[in-house]
N, C-alpha and C positions, 0 to 999 in steps of 0.2 A: 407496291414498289414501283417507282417511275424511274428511268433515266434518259433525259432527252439526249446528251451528249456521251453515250459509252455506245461503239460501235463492234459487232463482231464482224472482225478483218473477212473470213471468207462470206460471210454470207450477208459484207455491205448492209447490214439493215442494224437498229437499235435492237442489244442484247435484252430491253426490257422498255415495255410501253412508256413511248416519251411524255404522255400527259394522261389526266384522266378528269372526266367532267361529271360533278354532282350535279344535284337538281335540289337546289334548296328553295320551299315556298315559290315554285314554279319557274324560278332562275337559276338558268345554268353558269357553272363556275367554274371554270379550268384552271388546275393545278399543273403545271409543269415543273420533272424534277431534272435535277442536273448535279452533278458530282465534281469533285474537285478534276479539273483538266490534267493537273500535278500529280495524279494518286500513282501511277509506278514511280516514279520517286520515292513515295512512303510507304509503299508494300512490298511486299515478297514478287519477285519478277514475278514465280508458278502461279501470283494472283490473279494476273492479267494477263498472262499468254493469250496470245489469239485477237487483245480487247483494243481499241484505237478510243482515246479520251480528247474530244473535241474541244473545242472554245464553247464554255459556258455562256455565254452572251450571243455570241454566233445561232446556237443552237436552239436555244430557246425563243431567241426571236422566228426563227423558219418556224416551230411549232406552236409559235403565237399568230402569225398570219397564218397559218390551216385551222383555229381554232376562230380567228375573227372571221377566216371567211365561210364558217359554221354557224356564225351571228352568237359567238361565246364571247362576252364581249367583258367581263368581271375576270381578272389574270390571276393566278399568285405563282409566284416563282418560289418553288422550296428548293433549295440550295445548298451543300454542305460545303460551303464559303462562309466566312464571315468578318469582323474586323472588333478592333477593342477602341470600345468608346471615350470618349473624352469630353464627360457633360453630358451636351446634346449633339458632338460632333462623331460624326463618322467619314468625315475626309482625310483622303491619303489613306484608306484603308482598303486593303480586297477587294472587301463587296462594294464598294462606294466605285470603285474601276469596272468593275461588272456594271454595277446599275447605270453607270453613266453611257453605257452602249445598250441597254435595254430600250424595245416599244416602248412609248410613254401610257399604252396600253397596260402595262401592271401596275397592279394597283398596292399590290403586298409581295414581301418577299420576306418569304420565314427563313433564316439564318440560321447558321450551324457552324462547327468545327471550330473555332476557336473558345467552345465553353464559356462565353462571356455575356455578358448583358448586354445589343441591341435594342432600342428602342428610339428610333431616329428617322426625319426626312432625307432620302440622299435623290439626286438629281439624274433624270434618264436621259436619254436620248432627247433632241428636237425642245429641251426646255421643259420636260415633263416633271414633276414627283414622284416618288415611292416611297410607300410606309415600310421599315425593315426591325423586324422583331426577335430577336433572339432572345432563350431561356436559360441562359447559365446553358448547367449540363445536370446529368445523372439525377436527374425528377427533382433537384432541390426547388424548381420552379416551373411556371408557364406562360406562355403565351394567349393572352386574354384579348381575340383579335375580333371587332365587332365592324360588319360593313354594313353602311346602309345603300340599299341598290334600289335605282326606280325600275318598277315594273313595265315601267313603258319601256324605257330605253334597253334595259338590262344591263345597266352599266354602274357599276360604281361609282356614288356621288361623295361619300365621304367615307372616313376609314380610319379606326383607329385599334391605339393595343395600348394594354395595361401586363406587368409583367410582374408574378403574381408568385412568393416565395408560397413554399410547401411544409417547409419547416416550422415544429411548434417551436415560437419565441421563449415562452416560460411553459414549465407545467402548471398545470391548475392551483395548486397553494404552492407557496414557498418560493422563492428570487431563483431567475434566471440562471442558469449554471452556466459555465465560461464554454464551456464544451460543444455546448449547441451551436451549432453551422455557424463555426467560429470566421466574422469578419466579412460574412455574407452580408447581414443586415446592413452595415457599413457600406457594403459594397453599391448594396440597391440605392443607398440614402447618394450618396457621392454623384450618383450618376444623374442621365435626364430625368427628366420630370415624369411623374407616374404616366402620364396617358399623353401621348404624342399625336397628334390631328391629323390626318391629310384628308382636304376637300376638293374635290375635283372642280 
């Protein structure tokens, strides 16, 4: 559980670790998470008594420069933000206003909250990219996110996602029933193209 942007009022500091860094094949990776800024709007006041919900972009960039200046230098922003696509466009959507004030230092940004299919470049700060991936919702899919990083540098040189239904299409004999994850398929076909690029 990450929140880089949920503050508790008395005691000034994040109510939960703002990032956290694996080590994959010798490269380290920071993940920083952040929450809708909006959330007492959408919950029960008694949910957030006590809690102060920062600017998502603000935030995550301060724990982007503590983690670059640890030479973590491969980002992903997980976010429960997101935006409904159009294609391969994700402008004029939430996240796309988020990522355009992001480090050009992330490289991915797993999307959330609006249950929809991301799979799209949207544009950061200073002229940079970000790969943005979202999976529908409730396991009917996933997010298929493969980064290739040089070991020298340790930085993300290219970066992609493929977004990958979980549902069986037909069963084994006999035609497809109408039933099955009615208008999903559709869904995925309408949208961008299976695997979205970003190369650094």
């Amino acid at each position: 559980l990450l929140a880089s942007n949920v503050l508790d009022v008395a005691a000034r500091d994040t109510v939960l670790p703002p990032y956290a860094v694996k080590v994959v094949n010798g490269v380290r990776i920071g993940f920083i998470g952040s929450v809708l800024k909006e959330t007492p709007t959408i919950v029960l006041p008694s949910g957030v008594a006590g809690l102060q919900f920062m600017d998502e972009a603000a935030e995550a960039n301060r724990w982007a420069r503590e983690l670059k200046n640890k030479d973590v230098k491969a980002l992903v922003l997980v976010i429960h933000q997101g935006g409904f696509q159009s294609g391969a466009n994700l402008a004029g959507t939430p996240i796309a206003a988020i990522a355009s004030q992001l480090d050009p230092e992330f490289d991915v940004i797993v999307s959330g909250h609006t249950h929809s299919f991301n799979n799209a470049l949207l544009s950061t700060a200073g002229g940079g990219e970000v790969l943005v991936a979202q999976a529908f919702a409730n396991s009917t899919a996933y997010s298929d996110i493969d980064l290739l990083i040089d070991p020298e540098s340790q930085d993300v040189v290219k970066a992609s996602a493929r977004i990958v239904t979980t549902f069986a299409e037909c069963p084994l004999s006999g035609p497809c029933p109408p039933e099955v994850a009615p208008g999903l398929p559709a869904q995925v076909a309408a949208n961008a193209p299976d695997v979205v690029e970003l190369v650094d």
